[in-house]
Biotite code that builds the C-alpha atoms (Angstrom):
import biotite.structure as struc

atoms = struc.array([
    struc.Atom([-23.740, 18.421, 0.698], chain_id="A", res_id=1, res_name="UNK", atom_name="CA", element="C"),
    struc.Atom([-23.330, 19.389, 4.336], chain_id="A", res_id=2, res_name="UNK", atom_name="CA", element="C"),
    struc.Atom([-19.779, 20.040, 6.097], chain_id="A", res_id=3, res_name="UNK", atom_name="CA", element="C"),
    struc.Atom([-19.553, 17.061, 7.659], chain_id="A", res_id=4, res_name="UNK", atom_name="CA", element="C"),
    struc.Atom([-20.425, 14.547, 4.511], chain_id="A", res_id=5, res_name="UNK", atom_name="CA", element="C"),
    struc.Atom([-17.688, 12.778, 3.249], chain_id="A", res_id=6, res_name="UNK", atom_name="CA", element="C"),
    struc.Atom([-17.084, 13.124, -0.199], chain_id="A", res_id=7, res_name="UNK", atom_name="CA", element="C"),
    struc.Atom([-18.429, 9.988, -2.846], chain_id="A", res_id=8, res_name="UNK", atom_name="CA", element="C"),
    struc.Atom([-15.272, 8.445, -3.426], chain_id="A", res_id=9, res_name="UNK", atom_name="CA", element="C"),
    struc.Atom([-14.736, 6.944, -7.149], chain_id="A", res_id=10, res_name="UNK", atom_name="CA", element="C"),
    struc.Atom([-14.568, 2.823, -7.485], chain_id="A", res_id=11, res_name="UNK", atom_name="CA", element="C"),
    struc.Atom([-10.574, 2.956, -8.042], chain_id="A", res_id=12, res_name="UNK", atom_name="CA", element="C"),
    struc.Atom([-10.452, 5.003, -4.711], chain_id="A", res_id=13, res_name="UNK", atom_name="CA", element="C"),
    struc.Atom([-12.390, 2.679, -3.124], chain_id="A", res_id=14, res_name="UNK", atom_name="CA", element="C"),
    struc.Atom([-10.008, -0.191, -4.508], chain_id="A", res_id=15, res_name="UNK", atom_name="CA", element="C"),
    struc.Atom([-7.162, 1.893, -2.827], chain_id="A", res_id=16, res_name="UNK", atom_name="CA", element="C"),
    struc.Atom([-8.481, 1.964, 0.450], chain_id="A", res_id=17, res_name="UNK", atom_name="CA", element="C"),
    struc.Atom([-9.374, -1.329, 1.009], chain_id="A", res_id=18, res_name="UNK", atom_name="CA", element="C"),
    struc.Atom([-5.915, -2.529, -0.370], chain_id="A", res_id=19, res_name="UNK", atom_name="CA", element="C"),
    struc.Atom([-4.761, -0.618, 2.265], chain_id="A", res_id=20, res_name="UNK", atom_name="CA", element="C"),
    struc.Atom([-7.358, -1.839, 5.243], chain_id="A", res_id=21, res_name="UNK", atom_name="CA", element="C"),
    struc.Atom([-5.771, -5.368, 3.751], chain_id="A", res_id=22, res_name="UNK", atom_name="CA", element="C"),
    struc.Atom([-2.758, -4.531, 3.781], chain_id="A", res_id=23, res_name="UNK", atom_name="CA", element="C"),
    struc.Atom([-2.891, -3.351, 7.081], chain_id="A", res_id=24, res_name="UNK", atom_name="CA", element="C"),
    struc.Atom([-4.764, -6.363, 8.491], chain_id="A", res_id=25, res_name="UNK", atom_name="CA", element="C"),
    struc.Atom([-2.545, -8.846, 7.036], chain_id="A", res_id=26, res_name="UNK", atom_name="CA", element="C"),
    struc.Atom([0.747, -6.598, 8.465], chain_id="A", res_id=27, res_name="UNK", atom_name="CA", element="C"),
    struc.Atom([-1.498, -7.406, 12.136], chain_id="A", res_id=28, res_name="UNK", atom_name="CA", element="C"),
    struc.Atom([-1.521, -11.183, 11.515], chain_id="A", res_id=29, res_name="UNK", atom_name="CA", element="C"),
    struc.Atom([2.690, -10.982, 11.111], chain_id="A", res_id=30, res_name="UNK", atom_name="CA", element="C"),
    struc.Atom([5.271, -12.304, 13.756], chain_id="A", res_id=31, res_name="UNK", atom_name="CA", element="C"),
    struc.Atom([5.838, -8.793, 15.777], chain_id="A", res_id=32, res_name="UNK", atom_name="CA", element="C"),
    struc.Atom([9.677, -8.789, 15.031], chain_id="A", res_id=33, res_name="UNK", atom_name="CA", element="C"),
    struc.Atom([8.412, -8.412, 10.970], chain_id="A", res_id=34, res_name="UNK", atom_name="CA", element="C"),
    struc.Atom([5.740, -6.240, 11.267], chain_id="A", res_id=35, res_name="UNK", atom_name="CA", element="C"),
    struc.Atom([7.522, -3.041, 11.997], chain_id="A", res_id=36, res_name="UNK", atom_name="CA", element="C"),
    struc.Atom([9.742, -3.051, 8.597], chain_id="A", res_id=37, res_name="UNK", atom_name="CA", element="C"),
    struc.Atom([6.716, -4.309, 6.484], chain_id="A", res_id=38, res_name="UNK", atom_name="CA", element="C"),
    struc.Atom([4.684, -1.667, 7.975], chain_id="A", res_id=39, res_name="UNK", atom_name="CA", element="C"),
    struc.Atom([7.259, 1.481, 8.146], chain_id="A", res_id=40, res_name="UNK", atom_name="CA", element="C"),
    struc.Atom([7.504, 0.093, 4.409], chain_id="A", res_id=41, res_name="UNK", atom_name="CA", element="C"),
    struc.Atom([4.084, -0.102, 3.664], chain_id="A", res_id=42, res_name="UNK", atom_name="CA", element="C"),
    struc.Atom([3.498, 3.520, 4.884], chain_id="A", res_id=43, res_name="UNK", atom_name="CA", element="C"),
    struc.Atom([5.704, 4.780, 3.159], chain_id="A", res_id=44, res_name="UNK", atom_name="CA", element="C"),
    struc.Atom([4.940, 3.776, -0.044], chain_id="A", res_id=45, res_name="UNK", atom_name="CA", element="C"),
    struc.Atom([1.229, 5.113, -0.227], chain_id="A", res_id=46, res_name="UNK", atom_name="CA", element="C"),
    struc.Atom([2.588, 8.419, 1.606], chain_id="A", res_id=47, res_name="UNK", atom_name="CA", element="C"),
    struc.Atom([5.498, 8.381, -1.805], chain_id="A", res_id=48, res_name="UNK", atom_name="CA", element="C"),
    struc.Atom([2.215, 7.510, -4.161], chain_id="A", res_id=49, res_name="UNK", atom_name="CA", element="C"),
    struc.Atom([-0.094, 10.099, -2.099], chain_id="A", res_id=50, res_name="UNK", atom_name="CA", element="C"),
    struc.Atom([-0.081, 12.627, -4.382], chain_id="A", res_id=51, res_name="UNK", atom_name="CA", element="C"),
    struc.Atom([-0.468, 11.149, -8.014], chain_id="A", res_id=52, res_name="UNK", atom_name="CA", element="C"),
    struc.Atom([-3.211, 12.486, -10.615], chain_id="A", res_id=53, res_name="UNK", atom_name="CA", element="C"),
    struc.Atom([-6.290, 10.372, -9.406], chain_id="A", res_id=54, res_name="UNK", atom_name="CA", element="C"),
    struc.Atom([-7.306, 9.921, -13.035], chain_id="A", res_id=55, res_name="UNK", atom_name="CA", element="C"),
    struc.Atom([-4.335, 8.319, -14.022], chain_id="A", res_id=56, res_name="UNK", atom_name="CA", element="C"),
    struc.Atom([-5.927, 5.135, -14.030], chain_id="A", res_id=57, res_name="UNK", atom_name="CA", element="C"),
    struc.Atom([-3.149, 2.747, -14.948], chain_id="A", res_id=58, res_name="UNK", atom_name="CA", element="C"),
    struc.Atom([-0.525, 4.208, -12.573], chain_id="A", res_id=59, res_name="UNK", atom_name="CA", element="C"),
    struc.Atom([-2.861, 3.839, -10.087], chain_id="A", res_id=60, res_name="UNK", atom_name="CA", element="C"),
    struc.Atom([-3.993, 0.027, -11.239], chain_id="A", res_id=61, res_name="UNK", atom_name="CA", element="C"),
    struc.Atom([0.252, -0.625, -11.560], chain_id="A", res_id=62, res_name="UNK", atom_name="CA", element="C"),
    struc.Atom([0.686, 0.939, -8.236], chain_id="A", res_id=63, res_name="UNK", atom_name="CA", element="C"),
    struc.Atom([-1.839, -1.543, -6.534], chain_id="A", res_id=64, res_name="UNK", atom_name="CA", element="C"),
    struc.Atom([-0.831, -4.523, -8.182], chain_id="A", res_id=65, res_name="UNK", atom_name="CA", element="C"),
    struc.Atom([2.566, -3.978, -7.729], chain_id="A", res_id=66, res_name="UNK", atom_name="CA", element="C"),
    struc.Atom([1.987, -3.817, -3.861], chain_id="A", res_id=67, res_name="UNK", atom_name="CA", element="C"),
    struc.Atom([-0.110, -6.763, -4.240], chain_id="A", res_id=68, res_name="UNK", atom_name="CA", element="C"),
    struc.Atom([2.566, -8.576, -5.217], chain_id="A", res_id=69, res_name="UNK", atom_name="CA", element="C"),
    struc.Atom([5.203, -7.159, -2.691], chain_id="A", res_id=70, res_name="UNK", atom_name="CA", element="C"),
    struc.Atom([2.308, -8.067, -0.108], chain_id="A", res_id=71, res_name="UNK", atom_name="CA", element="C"),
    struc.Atom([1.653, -11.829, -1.097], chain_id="A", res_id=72, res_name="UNK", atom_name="CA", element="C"),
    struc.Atom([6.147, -12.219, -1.457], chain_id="A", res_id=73, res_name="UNK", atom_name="CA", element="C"),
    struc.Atom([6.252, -10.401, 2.227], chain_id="A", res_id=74, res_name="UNK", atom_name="CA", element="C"),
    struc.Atom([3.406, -12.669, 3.838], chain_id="A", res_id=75, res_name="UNK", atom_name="CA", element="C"),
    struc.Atom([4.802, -15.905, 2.155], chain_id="A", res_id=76, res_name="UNK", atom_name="CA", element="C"),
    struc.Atom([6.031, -18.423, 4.525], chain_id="A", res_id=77, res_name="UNK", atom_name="CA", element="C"),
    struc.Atom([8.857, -19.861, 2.676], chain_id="A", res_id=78, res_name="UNK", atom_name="CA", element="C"),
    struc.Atom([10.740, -16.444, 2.468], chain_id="A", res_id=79, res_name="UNK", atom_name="CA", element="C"),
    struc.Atom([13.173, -15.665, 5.474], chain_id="A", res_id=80, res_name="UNK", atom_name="CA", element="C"),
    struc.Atom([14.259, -12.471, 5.683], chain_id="A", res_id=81, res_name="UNK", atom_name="CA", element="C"),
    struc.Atom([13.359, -9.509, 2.985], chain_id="A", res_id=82, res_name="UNK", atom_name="CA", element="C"),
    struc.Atom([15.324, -6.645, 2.639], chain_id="A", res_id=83, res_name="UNK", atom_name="CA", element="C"),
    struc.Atom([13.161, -3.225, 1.897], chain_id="A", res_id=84, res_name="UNK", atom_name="CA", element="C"),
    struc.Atom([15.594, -0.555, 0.790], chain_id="A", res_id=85, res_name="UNK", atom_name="CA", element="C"),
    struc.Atom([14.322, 2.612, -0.830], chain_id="A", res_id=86, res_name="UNK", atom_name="CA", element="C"),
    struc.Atom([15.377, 3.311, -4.612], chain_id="A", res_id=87, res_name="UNK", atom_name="CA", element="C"),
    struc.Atom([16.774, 6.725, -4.811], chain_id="A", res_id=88, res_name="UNK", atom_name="CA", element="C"),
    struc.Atom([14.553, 8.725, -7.041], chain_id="A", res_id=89, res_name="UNK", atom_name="CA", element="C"),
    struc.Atom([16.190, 10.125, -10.242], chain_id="A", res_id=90, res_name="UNK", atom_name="CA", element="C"),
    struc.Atom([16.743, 14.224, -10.141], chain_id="A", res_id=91, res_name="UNK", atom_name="CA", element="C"),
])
């Protein structure tokens, strides 16, 4: 492999980054006065998730359809107003 190939990325890291190319797309397609919390929030959830085991398969498959679901709920036009407030993680 030379230095400058990127390395083969497995099918569930695929999945990853195109839920986050959508994720980011749909964020683009939001009134402007939303898209800064949903996207601060957004970020910050795959940099929290960054550095779980990549073969932990159903973390991983949780983790994406958990922000599926927090995606579809932040996109949906019949909510007004969402508030994202960060758990505090237990010591």
């Amino acid at each position: 492999m030379s230095p400058a190939a990127a390395p083969r990325l497995t099918g569930l890291q695929r999945q990853v980054l195109f839920f986050y190319r959508r994720v980011i797309r749909t964020v683009r397609t939001l009134p402007r006065a939303e898209r800064g919390d949903i996207s601060r929030y957004a970020r910050n959830e795959f940099e929290r998730y960054r550095d779980v085991d990549k073969k932990n398969y159903q973390l991983v498959e949780h983790l994406m359809r958990k922000g599926a679901r927090q995606l579809e709920l932040a996109t949906d036009k019949n909510v007004s107003g969402i508030s994202f407030r960060q758990l505090q993680q237990p010591a």
